[in-house]
C-alpha positions as CSV (number, residue, x, y, z in Angstrom):
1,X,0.0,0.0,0.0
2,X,1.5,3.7,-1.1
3,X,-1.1,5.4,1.0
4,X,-0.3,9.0,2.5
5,X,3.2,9.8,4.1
6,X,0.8,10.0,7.5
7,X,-0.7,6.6,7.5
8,X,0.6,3.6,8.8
9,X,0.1,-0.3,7.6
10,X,-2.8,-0.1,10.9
11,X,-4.6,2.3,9.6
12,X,-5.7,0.1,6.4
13,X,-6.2,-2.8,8.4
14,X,-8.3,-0.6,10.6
15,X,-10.3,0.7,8.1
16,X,-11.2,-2.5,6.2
17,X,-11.9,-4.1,9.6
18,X,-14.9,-1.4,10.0
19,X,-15.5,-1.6,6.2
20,X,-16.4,-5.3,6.9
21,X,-17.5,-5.0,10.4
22,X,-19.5,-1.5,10.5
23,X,-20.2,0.4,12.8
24,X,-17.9,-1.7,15.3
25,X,-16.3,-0.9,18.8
26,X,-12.7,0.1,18.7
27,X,-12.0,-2.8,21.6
28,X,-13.8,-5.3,19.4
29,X,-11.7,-3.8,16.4
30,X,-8.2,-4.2,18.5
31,X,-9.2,-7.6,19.3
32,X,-10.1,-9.3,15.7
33,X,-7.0,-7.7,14.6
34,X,-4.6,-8.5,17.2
35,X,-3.5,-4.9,18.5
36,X,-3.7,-2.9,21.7
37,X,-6.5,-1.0,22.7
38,X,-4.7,2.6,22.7
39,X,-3.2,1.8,19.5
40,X,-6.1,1.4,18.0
41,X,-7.8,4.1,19.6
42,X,-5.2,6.6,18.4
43,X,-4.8,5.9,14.9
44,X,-8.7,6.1,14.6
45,X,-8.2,9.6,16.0
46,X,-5.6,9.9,13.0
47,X,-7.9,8.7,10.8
48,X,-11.0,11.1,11.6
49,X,-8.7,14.1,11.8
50,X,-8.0,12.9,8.1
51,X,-12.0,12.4,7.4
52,X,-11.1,8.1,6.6
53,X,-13.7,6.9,9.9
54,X,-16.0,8.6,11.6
55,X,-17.6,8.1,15.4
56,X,-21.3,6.9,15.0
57,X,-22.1,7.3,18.5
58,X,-21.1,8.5,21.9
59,X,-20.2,5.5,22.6
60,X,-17.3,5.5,20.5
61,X,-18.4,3.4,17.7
62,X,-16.7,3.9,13.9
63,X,-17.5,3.6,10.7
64,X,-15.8,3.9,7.5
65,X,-16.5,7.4,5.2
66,X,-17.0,7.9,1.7
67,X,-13.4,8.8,1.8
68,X,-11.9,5.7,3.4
69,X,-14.2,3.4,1.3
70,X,-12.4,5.3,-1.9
71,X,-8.6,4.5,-0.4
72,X,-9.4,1.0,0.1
73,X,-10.4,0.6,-3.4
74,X,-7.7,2.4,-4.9
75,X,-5.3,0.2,-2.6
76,X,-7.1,-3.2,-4.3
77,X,-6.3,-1.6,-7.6
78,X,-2.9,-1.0,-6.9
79,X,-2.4,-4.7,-5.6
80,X,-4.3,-6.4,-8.4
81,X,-1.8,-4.0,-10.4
82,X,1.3,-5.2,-8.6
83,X,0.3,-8.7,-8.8
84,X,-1.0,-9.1,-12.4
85,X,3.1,-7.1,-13.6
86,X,4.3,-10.1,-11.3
87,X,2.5,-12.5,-12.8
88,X,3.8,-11.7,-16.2
């Protein structure tokens, strides 16, 4: 993934864990994907300051935006990329 010099390889695992799993708890989140709570709690905060997830409730539940449904498809389009100039 060449995402933004501000994201980190988390950040696309977090945000295609709530793509699949939406709206989800961020210690439900942390769990399926094997990371600490606070992690995962601050790189959501990274990812809302950058408009990718967004809370649902006050209860601290996230959900993917418009915008970080449009990064995770362009990531799948530059991995079917990579791997079909592999393949070759």
């Amino acid at each position: 993934m060449s995402g933004p010099n501000w994201m980190r390889s988390a950040d696309e695992r977090i945000l295609r864990q709530l793509q699949e799993e939406r709206p989800d708890y961020l210690a439900l989140v942390a769990n399926r994907l094997g990371m600490h709570l606070r992690y995962v709690e601050r790189r959501c905060a990274v990812l809302v300051d950058h408009g990718m997830v967004e809370p649902v409730s006050g209860e601290v539940v996230y959900r993917t935006t418009e915008r970080g449904e449009r990064f995770l498809e362009e990531a799948e389009l530059e991995t079917e990329t990579a791997d079909t100039a592999t393949s070759d």
